[in-house]
Each structure stands twice: as C-alpha cells, then as structure tokens.
C-alpha positions as CSV (number, residue, x, y, z in Angstrom):
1,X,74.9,-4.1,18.8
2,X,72.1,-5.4,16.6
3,X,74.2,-5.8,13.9
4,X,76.4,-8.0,15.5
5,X,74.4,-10.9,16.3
6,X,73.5,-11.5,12.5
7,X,77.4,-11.3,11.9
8,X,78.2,-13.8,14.4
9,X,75.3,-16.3,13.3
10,X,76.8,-15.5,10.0
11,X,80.1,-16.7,11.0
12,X,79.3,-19.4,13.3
13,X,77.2,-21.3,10.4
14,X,80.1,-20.8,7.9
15,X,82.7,-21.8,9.8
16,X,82.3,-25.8,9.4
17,X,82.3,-25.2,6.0
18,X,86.1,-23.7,6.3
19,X,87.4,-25.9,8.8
20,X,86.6,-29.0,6.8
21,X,87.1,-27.8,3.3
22,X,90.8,-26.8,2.0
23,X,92.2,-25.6,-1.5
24,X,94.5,-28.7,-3.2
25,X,98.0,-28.4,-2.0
26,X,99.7,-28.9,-5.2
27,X,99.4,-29.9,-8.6
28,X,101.8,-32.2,-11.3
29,X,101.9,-31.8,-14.8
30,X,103.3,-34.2,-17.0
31,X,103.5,-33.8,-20.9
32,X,104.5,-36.7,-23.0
33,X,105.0,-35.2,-26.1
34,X,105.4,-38.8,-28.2
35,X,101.8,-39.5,-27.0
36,X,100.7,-35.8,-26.8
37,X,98.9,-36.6,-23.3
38,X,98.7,-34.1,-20.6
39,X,99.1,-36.0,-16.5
40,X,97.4,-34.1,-14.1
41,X,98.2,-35.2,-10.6
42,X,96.6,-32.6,-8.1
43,X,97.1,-33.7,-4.5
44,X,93.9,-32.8,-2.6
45,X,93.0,-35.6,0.5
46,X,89.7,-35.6,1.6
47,X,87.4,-38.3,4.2
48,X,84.6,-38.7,1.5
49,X,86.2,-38.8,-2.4
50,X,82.4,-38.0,-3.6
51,X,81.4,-35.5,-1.1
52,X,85.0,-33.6,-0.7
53,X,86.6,-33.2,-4.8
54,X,88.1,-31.7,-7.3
55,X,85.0,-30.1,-9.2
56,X,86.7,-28.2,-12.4
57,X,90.0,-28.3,-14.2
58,X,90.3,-25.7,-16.3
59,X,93.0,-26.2,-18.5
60,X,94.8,-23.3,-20.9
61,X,97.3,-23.0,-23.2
62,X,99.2,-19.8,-23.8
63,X,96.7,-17.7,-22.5
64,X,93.9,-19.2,-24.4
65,X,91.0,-21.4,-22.9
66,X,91.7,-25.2,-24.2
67,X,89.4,-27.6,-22.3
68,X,87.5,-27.4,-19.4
69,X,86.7,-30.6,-17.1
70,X,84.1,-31.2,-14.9
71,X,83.7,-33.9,-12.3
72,X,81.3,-35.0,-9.5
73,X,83.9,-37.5,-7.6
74,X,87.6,-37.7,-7.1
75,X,89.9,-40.3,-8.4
76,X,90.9,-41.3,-4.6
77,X,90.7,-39.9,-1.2
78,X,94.4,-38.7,-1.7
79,X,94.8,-36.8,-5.0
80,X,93.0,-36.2,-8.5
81,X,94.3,-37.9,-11.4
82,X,93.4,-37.2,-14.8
83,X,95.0,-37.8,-18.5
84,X,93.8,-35.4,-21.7
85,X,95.1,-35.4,-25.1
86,X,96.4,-32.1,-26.3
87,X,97.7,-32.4,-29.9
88,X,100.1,-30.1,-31.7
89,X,102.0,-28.8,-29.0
90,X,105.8,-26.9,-30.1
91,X,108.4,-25.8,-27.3
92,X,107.7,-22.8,-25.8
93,X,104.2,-23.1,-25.3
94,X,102.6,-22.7,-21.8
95,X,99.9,-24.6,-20.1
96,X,98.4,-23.7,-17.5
97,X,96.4,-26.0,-15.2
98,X,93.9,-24.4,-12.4
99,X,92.2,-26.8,-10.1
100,X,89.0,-26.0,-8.0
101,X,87.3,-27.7,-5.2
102,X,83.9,-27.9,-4.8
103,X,84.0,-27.0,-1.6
104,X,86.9,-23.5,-1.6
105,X,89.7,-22.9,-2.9
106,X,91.7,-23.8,-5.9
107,X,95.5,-23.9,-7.0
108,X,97.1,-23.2,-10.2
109,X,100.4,-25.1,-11.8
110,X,102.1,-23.9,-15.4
111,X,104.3,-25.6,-17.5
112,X,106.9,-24.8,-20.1
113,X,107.0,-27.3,-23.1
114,X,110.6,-28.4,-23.7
C-alpha cells in the first residue's frame, strides 16, 4: 500500500501534461524537383503556437541523416510549415520526414522521388 500513493501522485501530476499535449496528426511532403525545395506541412493545432510546437524535424534521406531543424515556436496555431533546399536528388530516392513535439509525441511521413 505504500507504494501506491507515490504511483498515484506520480500519475496525477503527469496527467495534464497528456491531456493537453498530443503527437502531430499528419505530415505533407512536397518536392519540387525544378527548385529542388522540400514543403513540409505537419498539421499539429495547438491554443499557444510558442508554448505548444513542433520542436525538431529531422529530416533523412535514404537512410542517411540530411538536416536536422530546430525551432522554439510554430508557424501558426494550426500546422507547421517549413521549406529546405535539398539539391541533387534522382528518382528513387527516399526522404523521410519525422516531426516531434515539444511536448510528446511525434509522426513520421516518407516519400518516393518520382
């Protein structure tokens, strides 16, 4: 029984922290391979866009770490938008985009070059 109290205060403190905080729901990509820039739409609402945001995109292409990017607000209270140049792209390869809140949680999009 002593162990339990701990557990629950455990619990009971952390759980505003869940029930406002959520992973984003989705992510675009967009390549324009004329311009050789990389859209990354990732649809993440939150009340406060500097509180509540998309903290780290960690961007990779076929298999291998390209570009990490960091942030301290969000683009809007709806989603996270962000362009990047990646030069010297040839079909087949894959990126692979992998967004994380600062709060929890993160989501993680690929795409094909065609």
């Amino acid at each position: 029984m002593k162990n339990f109290k701990p557990a629950f205060l455990i619990v009971f403190l952390t759980l505003p922290l869940f029930l406002f905080a959520h992973a984003p729901r989705d992510i675009s990509l967009n390549y324009e391979k004329e311009n050789e820039i990389l859209e990354i739409n990732v649809n993440h609402s939150v009340r406060s866009a500097d509180r509540h945001y998309i903290e780290y995109i960690i961007i990779t292409i076929n298999g291998n770490e390209y570009e990490v990017l960091e942030f301290d607000s969000q683009t809007s209270e709806n989603s996270h938008d962000v362009k990047t140049k990646i030069p010297d792209l040839s079909n087949g390869d894959i990126i692979k985009v992998k967004a994380e809140c600062s709060r929890i949680g993160s989501d993680t999009k690929e795409l094909t070059i065609e």
